[in-house]
Biopython code that builds the backbone (N, CA, C, O; Angstrom):
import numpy as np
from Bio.PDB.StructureBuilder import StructureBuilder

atoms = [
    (1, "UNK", "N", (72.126, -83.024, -25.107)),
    (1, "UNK", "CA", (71.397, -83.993, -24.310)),
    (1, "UNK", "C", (70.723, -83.272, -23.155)),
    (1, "UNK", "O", (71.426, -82.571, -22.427)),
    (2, "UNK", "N", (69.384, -83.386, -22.917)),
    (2, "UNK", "CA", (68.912, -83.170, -21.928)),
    (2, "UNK", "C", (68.599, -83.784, -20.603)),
    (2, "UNK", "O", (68.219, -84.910, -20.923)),
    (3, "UNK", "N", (68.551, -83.718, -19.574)),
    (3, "UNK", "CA", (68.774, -84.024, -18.654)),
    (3, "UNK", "C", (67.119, -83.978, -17.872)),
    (3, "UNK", "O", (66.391, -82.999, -18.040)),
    (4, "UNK", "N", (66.615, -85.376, -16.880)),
    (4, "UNK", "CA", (65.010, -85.753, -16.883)),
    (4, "UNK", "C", (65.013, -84.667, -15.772)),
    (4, "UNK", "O", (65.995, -84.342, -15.106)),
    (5, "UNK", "N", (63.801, -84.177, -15.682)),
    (5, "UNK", "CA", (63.996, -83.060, -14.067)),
    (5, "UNK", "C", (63.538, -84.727, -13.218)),
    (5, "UNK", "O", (62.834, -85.656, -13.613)),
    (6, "UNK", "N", (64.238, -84.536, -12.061)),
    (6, "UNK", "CA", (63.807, -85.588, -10.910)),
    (6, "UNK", "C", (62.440, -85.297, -10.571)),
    (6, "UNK", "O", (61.798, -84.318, -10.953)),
    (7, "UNK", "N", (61.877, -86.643, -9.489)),
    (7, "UNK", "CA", (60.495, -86.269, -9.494)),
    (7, "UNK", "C", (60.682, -85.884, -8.041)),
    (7, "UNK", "O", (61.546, -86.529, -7.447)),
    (8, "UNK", "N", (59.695, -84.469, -7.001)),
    (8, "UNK", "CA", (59.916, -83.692, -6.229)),
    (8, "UNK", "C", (59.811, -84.511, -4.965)),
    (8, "UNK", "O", (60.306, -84.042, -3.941)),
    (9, "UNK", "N", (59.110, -85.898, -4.927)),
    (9, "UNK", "CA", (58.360, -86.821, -4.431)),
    (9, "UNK", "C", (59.352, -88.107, -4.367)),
    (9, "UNK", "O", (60.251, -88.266, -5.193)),
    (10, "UNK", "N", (59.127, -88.888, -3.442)),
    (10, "UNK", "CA", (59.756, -90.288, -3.827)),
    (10, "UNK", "C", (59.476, -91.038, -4.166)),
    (10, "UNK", "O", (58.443, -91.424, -3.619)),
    (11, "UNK", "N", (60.031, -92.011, -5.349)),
    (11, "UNK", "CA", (59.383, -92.703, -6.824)),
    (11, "UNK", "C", (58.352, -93.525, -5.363)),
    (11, "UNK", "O", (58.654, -93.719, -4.186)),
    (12, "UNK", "N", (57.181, -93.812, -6.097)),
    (12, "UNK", "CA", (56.021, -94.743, -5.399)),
    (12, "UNK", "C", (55.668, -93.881, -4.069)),
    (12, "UNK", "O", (55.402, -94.533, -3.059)),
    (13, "UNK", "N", (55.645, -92.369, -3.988)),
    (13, "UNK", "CA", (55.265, -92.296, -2.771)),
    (13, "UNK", "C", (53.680, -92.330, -2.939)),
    (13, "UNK", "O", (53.239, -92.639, -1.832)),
    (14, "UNK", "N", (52.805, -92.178, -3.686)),
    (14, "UNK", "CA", (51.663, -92.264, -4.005)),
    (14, "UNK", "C", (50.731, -93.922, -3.836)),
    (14, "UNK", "O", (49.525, -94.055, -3.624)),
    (15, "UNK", "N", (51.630, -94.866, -3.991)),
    (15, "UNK", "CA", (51.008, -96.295, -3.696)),
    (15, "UNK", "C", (51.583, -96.978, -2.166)),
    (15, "UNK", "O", (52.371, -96.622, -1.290)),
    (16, "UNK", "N", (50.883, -97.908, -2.365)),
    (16, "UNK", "CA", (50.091, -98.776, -0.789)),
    (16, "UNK", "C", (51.638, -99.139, -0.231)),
    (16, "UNK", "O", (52.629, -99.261, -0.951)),
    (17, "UNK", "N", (51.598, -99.272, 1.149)),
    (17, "UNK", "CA", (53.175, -99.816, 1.195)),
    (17, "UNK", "C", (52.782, -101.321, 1.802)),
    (17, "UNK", "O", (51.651, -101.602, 2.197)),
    (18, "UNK", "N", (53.639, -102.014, 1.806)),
    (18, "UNK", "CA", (53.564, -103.290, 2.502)),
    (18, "UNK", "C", (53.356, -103.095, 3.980)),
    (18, "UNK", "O", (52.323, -103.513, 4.504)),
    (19, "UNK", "N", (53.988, -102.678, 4.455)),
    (19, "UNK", "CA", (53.748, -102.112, 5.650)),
    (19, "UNK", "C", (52.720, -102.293, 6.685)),
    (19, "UNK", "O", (52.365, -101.119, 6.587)),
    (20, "UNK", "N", (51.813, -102.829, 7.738)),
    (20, "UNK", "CA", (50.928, -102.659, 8.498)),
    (20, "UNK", "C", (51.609, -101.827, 9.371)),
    (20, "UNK", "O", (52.761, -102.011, 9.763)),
    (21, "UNK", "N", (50.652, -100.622, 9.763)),
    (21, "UNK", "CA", (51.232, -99.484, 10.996)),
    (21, "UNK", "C", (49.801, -99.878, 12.297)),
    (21, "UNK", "O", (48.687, -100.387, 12.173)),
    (22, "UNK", "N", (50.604, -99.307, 13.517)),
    (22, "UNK", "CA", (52.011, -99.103, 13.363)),
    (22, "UNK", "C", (52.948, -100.304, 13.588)),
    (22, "UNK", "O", (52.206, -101.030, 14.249)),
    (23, "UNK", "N", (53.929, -100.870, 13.477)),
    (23, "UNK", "CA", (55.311, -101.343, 13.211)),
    (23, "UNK", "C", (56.505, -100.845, 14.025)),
    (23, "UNK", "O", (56.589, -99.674, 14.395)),
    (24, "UNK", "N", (57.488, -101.841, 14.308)),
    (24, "UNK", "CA", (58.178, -101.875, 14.482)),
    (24, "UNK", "C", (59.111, -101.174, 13.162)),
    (24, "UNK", "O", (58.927, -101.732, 12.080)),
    (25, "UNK", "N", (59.780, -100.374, 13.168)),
    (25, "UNK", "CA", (60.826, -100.287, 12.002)),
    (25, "UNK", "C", (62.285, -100.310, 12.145)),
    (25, "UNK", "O", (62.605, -99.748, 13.192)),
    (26, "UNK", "N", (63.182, -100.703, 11.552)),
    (26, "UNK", "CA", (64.279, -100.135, 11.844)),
    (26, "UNK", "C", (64.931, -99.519, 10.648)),
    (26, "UNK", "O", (64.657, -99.752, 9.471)),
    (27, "UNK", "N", (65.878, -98.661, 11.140)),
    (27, "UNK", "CA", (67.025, -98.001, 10.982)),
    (27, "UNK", "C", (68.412, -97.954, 11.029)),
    (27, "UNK", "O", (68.878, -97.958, 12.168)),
    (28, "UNK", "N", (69.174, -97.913, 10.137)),
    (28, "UNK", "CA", (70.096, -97.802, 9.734)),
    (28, "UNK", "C", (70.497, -96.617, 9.533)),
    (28, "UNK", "O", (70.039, -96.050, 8.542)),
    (29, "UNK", "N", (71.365, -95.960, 10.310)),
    (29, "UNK", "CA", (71.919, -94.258, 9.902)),
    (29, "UNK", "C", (73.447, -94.767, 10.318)),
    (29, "UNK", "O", (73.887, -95.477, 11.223)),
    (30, "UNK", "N", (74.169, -93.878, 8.942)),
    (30, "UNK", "CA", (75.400, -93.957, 9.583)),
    (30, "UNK", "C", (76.260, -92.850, 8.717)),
    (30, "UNK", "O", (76.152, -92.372, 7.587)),
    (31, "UNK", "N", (77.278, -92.664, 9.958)),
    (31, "UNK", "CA", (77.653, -91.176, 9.814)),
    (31, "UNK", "C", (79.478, -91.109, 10.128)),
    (31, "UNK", "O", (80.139, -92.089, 10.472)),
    (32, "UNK", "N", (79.996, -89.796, 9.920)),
    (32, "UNK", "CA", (81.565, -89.954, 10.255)),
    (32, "UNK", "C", (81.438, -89.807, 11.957)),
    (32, "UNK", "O", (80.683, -89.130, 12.655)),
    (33, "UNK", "N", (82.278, -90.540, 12.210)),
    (33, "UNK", "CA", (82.143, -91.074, 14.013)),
    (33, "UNK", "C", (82.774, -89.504, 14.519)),
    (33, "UNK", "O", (83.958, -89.170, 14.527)),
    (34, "UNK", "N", (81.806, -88.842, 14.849)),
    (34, "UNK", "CA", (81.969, -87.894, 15.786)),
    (34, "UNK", "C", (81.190, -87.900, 16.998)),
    (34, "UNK", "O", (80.539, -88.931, 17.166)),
    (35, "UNK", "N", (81.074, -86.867, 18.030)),
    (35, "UNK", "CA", (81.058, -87.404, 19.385)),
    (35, "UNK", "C", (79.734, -86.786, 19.536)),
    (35, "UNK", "O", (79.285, -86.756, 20.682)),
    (36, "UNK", "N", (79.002, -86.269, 18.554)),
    (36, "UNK", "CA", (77.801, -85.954, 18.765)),
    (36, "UNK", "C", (76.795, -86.219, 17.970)),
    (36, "UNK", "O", (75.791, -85.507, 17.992)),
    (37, "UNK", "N", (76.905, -87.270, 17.158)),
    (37, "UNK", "CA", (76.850, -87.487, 15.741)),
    (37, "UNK", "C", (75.214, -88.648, 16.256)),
    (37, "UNK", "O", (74.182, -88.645, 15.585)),
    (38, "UNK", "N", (75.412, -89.511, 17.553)),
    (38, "UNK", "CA", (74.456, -90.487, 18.096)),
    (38, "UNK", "C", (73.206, -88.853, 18.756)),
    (38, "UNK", "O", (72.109, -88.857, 18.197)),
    (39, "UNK", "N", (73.371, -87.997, 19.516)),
    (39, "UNK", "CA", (72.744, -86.599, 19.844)),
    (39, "UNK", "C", (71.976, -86.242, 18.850)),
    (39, "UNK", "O", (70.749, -86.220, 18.751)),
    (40, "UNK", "N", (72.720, -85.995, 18.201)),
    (40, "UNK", "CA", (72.136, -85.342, 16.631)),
    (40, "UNK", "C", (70.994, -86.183, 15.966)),
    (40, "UNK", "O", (70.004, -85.799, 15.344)),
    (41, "UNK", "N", (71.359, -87.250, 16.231)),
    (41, "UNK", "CA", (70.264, -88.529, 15.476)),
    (41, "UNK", "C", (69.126, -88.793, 16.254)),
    (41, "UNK", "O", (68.131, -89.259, 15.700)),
    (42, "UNK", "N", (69.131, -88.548, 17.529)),
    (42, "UNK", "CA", (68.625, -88.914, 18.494)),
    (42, "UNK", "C", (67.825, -87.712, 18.324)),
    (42, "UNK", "O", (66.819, -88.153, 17.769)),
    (43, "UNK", "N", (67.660, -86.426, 18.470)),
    (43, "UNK", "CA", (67.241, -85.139, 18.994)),
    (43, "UNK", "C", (66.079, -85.225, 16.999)),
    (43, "UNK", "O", (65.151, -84.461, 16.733)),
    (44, "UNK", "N", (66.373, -85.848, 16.479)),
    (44, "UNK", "CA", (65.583, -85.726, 14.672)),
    (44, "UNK", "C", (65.095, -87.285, 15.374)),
    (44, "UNK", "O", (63.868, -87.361, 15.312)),
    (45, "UNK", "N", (65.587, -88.277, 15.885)),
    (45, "UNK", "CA", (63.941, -89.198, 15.548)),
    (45, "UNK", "C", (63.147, -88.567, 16.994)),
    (45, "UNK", "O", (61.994, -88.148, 16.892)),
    (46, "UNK", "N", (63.548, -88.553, 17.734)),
    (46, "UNK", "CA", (62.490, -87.778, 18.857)),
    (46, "UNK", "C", (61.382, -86.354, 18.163)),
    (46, "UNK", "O", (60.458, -85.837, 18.791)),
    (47, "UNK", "N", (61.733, -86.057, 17.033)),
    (47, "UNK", "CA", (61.104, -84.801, 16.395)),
    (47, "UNK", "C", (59.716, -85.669, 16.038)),
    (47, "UNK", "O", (58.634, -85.363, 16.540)),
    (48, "UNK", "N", (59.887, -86.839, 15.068)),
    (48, "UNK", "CA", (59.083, -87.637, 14.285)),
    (48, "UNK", "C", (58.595, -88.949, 15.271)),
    (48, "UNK", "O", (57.496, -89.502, 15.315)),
    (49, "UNK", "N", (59.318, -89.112, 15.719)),
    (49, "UNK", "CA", (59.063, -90.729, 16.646)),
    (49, "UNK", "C", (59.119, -90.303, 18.433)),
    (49, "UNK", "O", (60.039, -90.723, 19.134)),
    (50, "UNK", "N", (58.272, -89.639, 18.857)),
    (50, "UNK", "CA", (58.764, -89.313, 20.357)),
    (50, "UNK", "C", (58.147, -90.038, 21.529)),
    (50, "UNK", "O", (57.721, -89.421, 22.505)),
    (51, "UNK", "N", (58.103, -91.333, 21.427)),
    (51, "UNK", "CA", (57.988, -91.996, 22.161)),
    (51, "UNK", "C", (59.045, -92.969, 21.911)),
    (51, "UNK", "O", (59.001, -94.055, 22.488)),
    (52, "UNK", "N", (60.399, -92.561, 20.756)),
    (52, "UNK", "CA", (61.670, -93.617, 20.968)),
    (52, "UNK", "C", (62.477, -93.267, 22.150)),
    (52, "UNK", "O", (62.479, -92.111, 22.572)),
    (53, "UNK", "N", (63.203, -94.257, 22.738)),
    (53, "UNK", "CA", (63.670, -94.455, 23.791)),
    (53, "UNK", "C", (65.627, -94.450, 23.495)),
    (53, "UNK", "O", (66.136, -95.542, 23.242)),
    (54, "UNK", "N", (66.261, -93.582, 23.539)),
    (54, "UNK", "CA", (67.969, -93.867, 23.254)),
    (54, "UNK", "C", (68.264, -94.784, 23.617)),
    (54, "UNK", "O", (69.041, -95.457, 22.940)),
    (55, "UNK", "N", (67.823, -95.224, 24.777)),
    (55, "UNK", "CA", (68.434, -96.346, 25.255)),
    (55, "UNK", "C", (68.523, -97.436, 24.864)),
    (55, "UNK", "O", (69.220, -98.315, 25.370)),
    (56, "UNK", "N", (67.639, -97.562, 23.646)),
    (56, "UNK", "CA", (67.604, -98.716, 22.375)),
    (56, "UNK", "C", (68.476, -98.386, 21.649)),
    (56, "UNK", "O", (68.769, -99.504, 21.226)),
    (57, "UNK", "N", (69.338, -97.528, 21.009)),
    (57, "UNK", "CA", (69.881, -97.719, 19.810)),
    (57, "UNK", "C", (71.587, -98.168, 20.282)),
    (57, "UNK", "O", (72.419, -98.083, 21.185)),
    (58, "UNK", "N", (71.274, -98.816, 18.583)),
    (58, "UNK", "CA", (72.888, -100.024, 18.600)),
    (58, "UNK", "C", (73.919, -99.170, 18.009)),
    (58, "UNK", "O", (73.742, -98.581, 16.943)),
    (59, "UNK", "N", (74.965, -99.103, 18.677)),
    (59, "UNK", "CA", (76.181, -98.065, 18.207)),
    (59, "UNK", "C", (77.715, -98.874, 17.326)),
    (59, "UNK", "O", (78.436, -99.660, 17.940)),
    (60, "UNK", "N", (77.864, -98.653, 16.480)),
    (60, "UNK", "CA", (79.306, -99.683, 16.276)),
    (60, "UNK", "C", (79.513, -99.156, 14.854)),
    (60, "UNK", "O", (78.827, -98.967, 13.850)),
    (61, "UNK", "N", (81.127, -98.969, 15.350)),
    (61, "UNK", "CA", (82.269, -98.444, 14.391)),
    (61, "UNK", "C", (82.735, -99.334, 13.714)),
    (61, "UNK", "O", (82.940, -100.531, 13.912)),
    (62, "UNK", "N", (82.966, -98.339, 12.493)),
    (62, "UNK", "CA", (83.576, -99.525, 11.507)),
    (62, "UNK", "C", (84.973, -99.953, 12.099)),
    (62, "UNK", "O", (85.529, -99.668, 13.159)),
    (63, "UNK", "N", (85.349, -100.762, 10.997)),
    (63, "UNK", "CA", (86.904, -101.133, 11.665)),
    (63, "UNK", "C", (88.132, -100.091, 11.550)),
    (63, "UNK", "O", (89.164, -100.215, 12.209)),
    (64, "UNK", "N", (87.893, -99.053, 10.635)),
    (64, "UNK", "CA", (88.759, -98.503, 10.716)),
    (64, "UNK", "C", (88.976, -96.824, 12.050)),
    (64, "UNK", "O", (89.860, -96.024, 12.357)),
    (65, "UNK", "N", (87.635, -97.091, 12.386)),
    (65, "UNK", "CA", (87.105, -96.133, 13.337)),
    (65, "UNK", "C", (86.160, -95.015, 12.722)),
    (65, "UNK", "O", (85.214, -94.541, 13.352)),
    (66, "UNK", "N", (86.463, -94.687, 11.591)),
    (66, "UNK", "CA", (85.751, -93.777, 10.837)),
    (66, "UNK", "C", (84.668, -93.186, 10.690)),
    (66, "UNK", "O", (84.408, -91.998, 10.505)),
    (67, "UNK", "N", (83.764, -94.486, 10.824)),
    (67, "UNK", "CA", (82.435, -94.212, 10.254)),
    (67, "UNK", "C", (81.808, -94.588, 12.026)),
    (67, "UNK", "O", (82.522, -94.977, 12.950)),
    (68, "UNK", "N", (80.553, -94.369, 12.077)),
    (68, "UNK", "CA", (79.662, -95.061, 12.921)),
    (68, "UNK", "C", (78.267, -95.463, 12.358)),
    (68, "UNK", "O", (77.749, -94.590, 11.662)),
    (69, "UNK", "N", (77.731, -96.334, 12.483)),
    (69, "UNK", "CA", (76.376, -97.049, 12.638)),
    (69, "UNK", "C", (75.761, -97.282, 13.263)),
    (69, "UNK", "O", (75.885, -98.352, 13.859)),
    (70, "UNK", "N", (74.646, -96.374, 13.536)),
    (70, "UNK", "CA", (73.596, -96.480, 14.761)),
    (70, "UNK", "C", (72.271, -97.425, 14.456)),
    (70, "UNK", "O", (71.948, -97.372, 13.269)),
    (71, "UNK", "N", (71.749, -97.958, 14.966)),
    (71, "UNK", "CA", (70.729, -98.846, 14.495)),
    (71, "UNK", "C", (69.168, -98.903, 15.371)),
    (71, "UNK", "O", (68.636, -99.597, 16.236)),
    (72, "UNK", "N", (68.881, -97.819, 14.614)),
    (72, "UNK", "CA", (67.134, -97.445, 15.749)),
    (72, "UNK", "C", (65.733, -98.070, 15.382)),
    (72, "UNK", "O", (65.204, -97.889, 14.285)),
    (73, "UNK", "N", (65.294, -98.666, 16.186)),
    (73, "UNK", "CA", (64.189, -99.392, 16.005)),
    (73, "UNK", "C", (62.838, -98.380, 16.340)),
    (73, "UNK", "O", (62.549, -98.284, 17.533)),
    (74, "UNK", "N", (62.252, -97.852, 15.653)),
    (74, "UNK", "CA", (61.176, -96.554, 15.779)),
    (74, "UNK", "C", (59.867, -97.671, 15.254)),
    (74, "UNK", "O", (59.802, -98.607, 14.458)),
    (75, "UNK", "N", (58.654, -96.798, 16.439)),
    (75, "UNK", "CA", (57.863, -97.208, 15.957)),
    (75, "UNK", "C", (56.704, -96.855, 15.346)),
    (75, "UNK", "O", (55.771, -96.303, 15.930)),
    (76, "UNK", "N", (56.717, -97.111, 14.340)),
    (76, "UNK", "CA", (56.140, -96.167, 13.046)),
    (76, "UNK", "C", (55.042, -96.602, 12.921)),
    (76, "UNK", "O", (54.680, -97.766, 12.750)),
    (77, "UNK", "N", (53.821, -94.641, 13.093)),
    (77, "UNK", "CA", (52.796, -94.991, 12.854)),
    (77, "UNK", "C", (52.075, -94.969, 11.295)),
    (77, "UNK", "O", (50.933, -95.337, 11.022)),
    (78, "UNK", "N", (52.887, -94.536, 10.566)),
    (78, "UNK", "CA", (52.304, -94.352, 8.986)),
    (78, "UNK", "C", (53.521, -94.364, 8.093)),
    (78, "UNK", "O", (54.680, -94.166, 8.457)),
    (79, "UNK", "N", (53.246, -94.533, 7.306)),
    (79, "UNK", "CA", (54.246, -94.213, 5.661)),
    (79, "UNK", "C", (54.859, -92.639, 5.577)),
    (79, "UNK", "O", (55.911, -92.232, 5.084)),
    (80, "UNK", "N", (53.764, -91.923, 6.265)),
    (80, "UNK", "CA", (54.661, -90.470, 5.881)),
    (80, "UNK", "C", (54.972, -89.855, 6.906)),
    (80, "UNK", "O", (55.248, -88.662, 7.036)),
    (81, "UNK", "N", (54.917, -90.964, 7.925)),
    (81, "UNK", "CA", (55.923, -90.514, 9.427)),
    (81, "UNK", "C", (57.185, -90.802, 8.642)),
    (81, "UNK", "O", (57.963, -89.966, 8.182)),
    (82, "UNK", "N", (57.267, -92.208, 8.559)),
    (82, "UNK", "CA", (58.552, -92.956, 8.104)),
    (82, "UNK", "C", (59.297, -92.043, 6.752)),
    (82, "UNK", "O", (60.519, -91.893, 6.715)),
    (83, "UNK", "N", (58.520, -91.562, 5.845)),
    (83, "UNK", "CA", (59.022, -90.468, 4.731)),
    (83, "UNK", "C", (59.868, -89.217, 5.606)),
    (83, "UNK", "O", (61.082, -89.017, 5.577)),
    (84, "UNK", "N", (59.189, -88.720, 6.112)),
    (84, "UNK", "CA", (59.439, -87.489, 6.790)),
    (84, "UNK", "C", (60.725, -87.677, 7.583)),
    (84, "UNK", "O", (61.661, -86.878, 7.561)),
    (85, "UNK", "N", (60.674, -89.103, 8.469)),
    (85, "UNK", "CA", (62.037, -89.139, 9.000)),
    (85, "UNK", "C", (63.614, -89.672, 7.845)),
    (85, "UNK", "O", (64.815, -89.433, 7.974)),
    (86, "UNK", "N", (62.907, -90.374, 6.887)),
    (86, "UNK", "CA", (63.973, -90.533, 6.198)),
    (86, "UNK", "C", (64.426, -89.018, 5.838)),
    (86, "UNK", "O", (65.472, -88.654, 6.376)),
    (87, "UNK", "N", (63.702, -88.002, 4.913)),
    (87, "UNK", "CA", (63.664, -87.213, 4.430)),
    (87, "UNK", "C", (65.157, -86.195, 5.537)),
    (87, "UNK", "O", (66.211, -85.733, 5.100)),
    (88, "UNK", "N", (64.675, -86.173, 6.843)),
    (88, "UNK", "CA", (65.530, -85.702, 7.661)),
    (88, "UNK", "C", (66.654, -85.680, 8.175)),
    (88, "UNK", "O", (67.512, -84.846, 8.464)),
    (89, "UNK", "N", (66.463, -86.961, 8.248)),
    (89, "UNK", "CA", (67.548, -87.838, 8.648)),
    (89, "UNK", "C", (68.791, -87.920, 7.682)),
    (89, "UNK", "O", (69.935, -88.122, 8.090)),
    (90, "UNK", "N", (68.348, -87.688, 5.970)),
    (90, "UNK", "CA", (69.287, -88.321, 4.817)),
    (90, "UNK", "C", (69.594, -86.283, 4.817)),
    (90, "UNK", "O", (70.754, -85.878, 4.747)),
    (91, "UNK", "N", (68.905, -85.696, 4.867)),
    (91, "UNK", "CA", (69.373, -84.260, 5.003)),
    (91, "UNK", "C", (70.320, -83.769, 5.814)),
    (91, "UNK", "O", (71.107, -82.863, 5.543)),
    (92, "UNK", "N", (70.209, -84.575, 7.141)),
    (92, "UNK", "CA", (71.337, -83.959, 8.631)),
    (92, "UNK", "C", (72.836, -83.992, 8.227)),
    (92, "UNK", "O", (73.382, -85.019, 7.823)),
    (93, "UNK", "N", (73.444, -82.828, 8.362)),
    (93, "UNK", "CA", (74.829, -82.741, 7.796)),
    (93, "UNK", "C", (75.842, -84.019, 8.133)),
    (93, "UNK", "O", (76.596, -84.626, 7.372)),
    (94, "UNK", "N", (75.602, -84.193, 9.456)),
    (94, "UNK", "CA", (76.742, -85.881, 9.885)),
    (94, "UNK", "C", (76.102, -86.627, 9.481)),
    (94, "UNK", "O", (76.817, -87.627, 9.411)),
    (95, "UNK", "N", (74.965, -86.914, 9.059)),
    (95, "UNK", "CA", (74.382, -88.388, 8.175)),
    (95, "UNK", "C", (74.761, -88.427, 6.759)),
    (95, "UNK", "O", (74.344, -87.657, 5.894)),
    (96, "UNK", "N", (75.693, -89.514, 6.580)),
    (96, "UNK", "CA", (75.927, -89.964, 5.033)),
    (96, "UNK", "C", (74.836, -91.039, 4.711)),
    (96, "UNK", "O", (74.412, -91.023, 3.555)),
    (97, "UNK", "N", (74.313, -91.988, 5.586)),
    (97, "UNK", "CA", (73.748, -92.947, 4.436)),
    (97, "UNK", "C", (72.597, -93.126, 5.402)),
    (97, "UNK", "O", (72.711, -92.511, 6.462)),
    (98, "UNK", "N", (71.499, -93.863, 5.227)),
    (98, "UNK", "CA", (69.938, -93.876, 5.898)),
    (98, "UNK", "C", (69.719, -94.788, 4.870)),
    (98, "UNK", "O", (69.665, -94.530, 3.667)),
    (99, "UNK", "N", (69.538, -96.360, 5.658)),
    (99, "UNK", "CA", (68.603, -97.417, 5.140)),
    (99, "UNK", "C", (67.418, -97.662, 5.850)),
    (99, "UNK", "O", (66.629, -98.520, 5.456)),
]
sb = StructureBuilder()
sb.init_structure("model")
sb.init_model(0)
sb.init_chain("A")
sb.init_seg("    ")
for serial, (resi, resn, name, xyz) in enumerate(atoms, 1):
    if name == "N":
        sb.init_residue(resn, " ", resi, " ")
    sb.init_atom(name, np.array(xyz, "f"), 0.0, 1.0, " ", f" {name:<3s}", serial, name[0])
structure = sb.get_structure()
């Protein structure tokens, strides 16, 4: 059995998005609750989004303490701003998940 090569791109990055820019967007990153883990997230959307403000983002642990969920509202001027930060963001070693 052979196995499909993935595509290098993200499926539909080539068509229109719903999207009007720029937008409000948000974010969903969440990571194992370490103490630098909100820094780290912060210092990658300031790379792509640098007119976000920390002082917006929503912080909250799961119940067991474990995890954390930061919740950043960026405001996105295109589709391949927003690519680029997912792209980064789902790469950063303390980030497990990016909605």
């Amino acid at each position: 059995m052979t196995i499909p090569e993935l595509p290098k791109e993200p499926v539909g990055s080539g068509a229109e998005t719903l999207l009007e820019f720029p937008c409000d967007f948000p974010l969903k990153i969440m990571g194992l609750a370490q103490d630098n883990l909100a820094q780290e997230v912060l210092a990658v959307l300031q790379k792509f989004a640098p007119d976000y403000d920390g002082k917006n983002m929503e912080m909250r642990a799961s119940s067991s303490g474990k995890y954390v969920s930061l919740t950043c509202t960026v405001c996105a001027r295109s589709k391949a701003q927003l690519d680029d930060l997912y792209r980064a963001l789902s790469s950063h070693p303390l980030v497990k998940v990016v909605l």
